[in-house]
C-alpha positions in Angstrom: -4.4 54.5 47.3 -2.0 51.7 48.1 0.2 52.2 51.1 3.2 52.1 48.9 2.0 55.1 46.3 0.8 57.0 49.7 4.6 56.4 50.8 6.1 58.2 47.2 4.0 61.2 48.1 5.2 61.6 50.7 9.0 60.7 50.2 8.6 63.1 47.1 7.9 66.4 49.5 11.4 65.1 51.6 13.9 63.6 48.9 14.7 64.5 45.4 11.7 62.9 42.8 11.0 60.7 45.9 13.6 58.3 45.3 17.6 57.8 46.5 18.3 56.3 43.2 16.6 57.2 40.4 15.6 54.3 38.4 14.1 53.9 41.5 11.3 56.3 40.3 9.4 54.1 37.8 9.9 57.1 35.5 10.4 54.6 32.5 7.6 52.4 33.0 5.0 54.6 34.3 3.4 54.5 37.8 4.1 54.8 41.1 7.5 52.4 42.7 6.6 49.9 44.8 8.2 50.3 48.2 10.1 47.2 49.8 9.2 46.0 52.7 11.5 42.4 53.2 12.6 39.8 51.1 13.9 36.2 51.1 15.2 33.6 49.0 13.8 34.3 45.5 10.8 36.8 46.7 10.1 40.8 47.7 7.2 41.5 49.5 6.1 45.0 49.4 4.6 47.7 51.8 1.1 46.3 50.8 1.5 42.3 51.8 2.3 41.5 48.1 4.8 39.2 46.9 6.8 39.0 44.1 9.2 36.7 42.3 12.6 38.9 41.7 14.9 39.1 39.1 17.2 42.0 39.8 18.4 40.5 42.8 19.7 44.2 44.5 21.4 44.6 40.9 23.4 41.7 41.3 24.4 40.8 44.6 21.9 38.3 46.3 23.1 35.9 43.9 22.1 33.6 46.6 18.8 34.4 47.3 17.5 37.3 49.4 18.7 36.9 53.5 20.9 33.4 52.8 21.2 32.0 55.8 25.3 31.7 56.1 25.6 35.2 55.9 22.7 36.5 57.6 24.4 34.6 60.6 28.2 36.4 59.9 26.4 39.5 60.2 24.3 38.7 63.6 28.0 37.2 64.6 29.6 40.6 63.5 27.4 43.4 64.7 27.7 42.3 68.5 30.9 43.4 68.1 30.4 47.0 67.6 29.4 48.5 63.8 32.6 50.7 63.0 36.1 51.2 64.3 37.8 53.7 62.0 40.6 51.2 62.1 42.0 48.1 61.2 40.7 44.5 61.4 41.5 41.0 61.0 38.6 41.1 58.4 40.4 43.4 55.8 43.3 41.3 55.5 41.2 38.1 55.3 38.7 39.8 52.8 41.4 40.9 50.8 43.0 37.7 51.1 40.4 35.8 49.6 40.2 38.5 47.0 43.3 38.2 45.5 43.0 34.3 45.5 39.5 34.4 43.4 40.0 37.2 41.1 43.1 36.5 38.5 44.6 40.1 37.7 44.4 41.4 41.3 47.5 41.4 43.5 46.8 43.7 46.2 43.1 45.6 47.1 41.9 48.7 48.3 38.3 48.3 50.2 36.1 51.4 49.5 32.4 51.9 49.9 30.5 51.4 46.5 31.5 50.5 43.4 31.1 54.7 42.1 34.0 55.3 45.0 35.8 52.0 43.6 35.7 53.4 40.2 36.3 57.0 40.8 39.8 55.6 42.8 40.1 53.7 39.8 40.5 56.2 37.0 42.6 58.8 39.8 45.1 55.6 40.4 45.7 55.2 36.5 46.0 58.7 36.1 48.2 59.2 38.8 50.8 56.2 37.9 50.3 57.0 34.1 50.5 60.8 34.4 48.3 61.3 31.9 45.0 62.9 31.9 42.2 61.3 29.7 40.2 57.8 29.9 38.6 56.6 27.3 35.0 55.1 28.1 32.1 53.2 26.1 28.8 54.7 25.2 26.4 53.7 27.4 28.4 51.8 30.0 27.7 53.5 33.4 30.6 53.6 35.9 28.8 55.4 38.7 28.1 58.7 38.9 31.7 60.2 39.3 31.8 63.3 37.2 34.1 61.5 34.4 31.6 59.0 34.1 28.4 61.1 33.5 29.6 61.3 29.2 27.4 59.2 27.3 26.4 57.1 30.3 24.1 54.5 30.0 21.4 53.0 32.5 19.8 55.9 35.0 21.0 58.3 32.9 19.3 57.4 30.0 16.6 56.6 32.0 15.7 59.4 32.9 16.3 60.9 29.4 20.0 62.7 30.5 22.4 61.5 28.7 25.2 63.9 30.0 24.5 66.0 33.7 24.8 69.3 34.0 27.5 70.3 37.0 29.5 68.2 35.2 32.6 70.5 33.9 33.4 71.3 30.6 37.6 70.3 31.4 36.2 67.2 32.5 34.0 66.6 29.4 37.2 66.8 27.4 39.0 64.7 29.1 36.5 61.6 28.8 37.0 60.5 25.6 33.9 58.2 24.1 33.5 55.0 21.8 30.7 52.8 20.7 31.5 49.5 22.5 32.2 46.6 20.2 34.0 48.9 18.0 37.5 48.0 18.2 38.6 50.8 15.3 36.9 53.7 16.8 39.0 53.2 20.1 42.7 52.2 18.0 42.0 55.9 16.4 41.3 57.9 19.9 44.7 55.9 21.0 46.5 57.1 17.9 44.9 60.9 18.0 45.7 61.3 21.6 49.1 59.5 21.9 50.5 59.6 25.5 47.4 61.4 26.7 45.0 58.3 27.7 45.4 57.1 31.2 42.9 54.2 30.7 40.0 52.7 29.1 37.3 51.3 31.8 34.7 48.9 30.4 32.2 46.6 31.4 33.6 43.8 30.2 29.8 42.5 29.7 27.6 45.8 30.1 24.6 45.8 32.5 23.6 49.2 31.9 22.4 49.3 28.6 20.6 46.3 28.9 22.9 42.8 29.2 25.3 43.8 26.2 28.2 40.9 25.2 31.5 41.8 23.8 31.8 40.0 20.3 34.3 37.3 20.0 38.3 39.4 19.9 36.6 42.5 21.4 38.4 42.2 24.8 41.1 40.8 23.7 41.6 43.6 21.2 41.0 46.4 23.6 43.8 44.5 25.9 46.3 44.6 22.9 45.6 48.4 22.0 46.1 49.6 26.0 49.7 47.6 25.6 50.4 49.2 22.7 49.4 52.7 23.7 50.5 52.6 27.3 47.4 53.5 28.8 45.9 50.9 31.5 42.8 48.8 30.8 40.2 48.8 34.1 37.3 46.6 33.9 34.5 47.6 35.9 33.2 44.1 37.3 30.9 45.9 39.6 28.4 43.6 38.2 29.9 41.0 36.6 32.8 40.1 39.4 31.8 37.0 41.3 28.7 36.4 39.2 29.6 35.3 35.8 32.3 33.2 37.6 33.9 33.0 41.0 37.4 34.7 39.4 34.2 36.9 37.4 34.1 38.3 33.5 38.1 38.7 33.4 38.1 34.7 34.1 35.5 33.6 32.3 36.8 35.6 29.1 40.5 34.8 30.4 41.5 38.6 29.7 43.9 40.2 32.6 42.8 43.8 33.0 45.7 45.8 35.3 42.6 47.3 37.4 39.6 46.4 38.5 36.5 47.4 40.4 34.4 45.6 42.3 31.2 46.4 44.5 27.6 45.0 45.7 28.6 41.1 45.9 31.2 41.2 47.7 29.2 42.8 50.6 26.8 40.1 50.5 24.1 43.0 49.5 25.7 45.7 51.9 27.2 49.2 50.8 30.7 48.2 49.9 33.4 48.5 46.7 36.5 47.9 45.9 39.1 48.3 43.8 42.8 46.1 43.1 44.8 45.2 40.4 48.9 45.2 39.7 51.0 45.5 42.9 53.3 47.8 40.8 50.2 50.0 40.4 48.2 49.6 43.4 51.4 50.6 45.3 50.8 54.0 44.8 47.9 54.5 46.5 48.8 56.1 49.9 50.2 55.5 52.2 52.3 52.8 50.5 52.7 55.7 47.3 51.7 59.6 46.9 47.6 59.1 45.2 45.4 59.8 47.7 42.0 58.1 48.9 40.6 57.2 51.9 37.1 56.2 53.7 36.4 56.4 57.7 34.4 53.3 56.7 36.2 51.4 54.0 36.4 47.8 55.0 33.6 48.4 57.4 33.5 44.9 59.6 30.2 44.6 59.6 30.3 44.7 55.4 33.5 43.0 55.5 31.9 39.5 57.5 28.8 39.4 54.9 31.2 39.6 51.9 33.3 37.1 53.3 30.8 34.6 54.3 29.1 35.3 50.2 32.7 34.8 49.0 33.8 31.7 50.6 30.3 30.3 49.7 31.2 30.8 46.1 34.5 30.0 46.1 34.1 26.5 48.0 30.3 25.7 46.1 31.8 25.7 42.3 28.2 24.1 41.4 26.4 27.4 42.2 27.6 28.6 39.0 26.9 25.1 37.6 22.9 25.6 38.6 23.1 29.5 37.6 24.2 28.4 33.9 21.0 25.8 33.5 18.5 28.1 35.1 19.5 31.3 32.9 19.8 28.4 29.8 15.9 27.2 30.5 14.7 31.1 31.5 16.1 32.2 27.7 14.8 29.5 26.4 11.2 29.9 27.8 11.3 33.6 26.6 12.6 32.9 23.1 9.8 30.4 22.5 7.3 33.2 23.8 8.5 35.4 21.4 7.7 33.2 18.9 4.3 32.5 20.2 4.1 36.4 20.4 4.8 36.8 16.8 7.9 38.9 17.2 11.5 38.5 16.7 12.9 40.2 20.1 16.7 40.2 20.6 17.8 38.6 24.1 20.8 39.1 25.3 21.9 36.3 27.5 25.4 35.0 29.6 25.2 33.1 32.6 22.4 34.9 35.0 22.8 37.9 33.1 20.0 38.3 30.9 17.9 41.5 29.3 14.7 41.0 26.8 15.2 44.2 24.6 12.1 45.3 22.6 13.7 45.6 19.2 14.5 43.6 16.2 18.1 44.8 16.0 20.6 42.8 17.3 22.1 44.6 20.1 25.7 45.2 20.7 26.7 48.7 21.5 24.5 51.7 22.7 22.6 52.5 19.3 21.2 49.5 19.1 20.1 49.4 22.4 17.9 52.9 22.0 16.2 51.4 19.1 13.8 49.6 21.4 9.9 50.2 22.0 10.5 51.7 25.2 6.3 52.3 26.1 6.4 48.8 24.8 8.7 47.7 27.2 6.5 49.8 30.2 3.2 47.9 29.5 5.5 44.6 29.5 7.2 45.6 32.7 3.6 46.1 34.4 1.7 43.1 33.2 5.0 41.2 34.4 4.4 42.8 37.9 0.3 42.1 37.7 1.6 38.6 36.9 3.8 38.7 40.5 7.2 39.2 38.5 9.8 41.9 39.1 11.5 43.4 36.4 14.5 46.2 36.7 11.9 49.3 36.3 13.9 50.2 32.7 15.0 48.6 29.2 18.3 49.6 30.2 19.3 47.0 32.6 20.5 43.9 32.8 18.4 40.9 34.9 20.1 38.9 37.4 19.1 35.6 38.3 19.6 33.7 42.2 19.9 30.3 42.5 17.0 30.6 44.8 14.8 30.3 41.9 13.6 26.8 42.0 12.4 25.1 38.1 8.3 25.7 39.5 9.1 29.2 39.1 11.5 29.4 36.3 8.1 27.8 34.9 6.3 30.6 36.3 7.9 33.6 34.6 8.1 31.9 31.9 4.4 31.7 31.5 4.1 35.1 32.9 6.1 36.5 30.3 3.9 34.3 27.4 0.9 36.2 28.8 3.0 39.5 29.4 3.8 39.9 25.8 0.4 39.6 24.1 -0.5 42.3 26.6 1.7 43.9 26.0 1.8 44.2 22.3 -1.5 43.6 21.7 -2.3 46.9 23.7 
């Protein structure tokens, strides 16, 4: 028995199916997780010696590399100065600073503590300043696990084969209103059927949690002209997306103004930390400035706060990380389509920037539907003949990839043949 499955029996007699977070669980692929020991630049090394080139990446943030140097140094600077005050600090104001100057729509911040607390504030702000009660949200995009977000959720939840949780309240099921993203007309006819009831609609603007999903071409901008016609506030969710598809994230790259958005992950530099910002008008009535309440005895935690900030000035002042991002994503795809073909099959990737998922299907994939047509045992014996190859995968066909610019073109080469091998396994099997 490997140290790491001799760990998961024993975290399974102390936490919940043995895991904190349960994609965690390798539920979806089969086996036992493997259990992290350290990581740097573009590997993970596990409880057993191994190594392993990474593509998830902490779901997005080490867009860097695992342990960059700059801020690995802010937060050795940072911790010698105690780990929490409960107060304020020079570093909010400058991490909020440099927020508002990199992301377009947002003119004043809130720091929070994950991107679920970010989006959870979210959907209480619009409510609040709207006074209305319902959101409407996409099948299969997954906001967290804030009660209001567990309706049709995508990622874990599907998963683990629970689409909807139970302690989630009936009231709060009806006020959670659901569409199949892409689908423009569906959400125009919740607007028109609940008029002056819908507070918001929170997307991702590109999904990560049903596998990398784009919005087709008018998509955003449709869903932008709909909430100004209907009154009700647009939030993208850029949990994953902010910072990555570009330093202003999905909201500048698609050059769409949302009046709120979430952040997380990134800007922490990997650290537990969220956020959410948007419209002064709005975001001034979050208390104490106005009467919604939230608050955190460790939101804009300094610690968090210096690792963001040295990951954010990075990006902001290094435009050619996303330069380098774009042409090692372009040759990954590229390597995997022409696998595919070698493989016989005509897979659907889904690809933007370092955002990338292989799905297992035929289909073309564009809203949640499409993305449960996949060979999901398929996709497990893929997943582990990737991992006997030394690649990790996100443990589920439900997530997006991320890519670092750690990865160097020797090893772009090297999952790239990985996956040619992986495949005929993996089919052939």
């Amino acid at each position: 028995m490997t140290t790491s499955e001799q760990l998961f029996e024993k975290a399974k007699t102390l936490i919940p199916g043995g895991v904190n977070s349960p994609v965690r669980a390798f539920r979806a692929v089969g086996g036992s997780p493997l259990f992290i020991k350290s990581a740097k630049g573009p590997y993970l090394y596990d409880e057993d010696g191994r190594q392993y080139i990474e593509l998830i990446n902490s779901w997005g943030p080490m867009i860097l590399g695992h342990a960059f140097e700059p801020v690995e140094k802010a937060v050795r600077d940072a911790i010698q100065y105690s780990f929490s005050f409960g107060a304020p600090t020079r570093k909010e104001v400058e991490m909020a600073e440099l927020i508002t100057a990199m992301v377009p729509s947002v003119e004043k911040v809130r720091m929070v503590n994950s991107g679920t607390e970010a989006t959870m504030a979210a959907i209480r702000v619009a409510r609040g300043f709207t006074g209305r009660d319902k959101i409407i949200k996409f099948e299969g995009c997954y906001h967290g696990h804030g009660d209001s977000f567990l309706i049709a959720a995508g990622s874990g939840a599907m998963t683990m084969g629970v689409p909807d949780s139970p302690g989630v309240t009936k009231a709060t099921a009806a006020d959670t209103l659901t569409a199949p993203y892409n689908d423009l007309a569906a959400v125009e006819t919740l607007l028109e059927n609940n008029q002056n009831q819908v507070a918001a609609v929170i997307l991702e603007p590109v999904v990560g949690n049903m596998g990398c999903v784009l919005p087709e071409p008018g998509f955003l901008e449709g869903i932008r002209s709909l909430c100004d016609k209907y009154g009700a506030l647009l939030i993208f969710d850029e949990v994953m997306t902010g910072f990555r598809l570009a330093k202003g994230g999905a909201q500048e790259r698609f050059g769409i103004k949302p009046d709120l958005t979430t952040m997380g992950k990134i800007i922490g530099g990997g650290m537990p930390v969220g956020a959410y910002g948007g419209r002064a008008d709005i975001m001034n009535q979050v208390s104490p400035a106005g009467p919604i309440y939230q608050a955190g005895t460790l939101s804009g935690n300094p610690i968090a706060m210096s690792a963001g900030m040295a990951m954010l000035h990075y990006l902001n002042e290094h435009p050619e990380v996303y330069t380098r991002l774009e042409t090692i994503g372009d040759k990954l795809v590229n390597g995997f389509r022409k696998g595919l073909q070698k493989a016989g099959v005509n897979y659907t990737i889904n690809h933007i920037g370092s955002m990338f998922t292989l799905f297992m299907t035929e289909r073309p994939v564009s809203n949640f539907s499409d993305a449960k047509s996949c060979d999901v045992p398929q996709f497990g014996r893929y997943f582990h003949a990737m991992l006997d190859r030394g690649v990790y995968l996100a443990p589920s066909q439900f997530e997006s990839l991320f890519l670092s610019i750690a990865l160097t073109d020797d090893l772009v080469d090297q999952i790239i043949q990985a996956n040619e091998e992986s495949l005929l396994e993996a089919i052939n099997n």
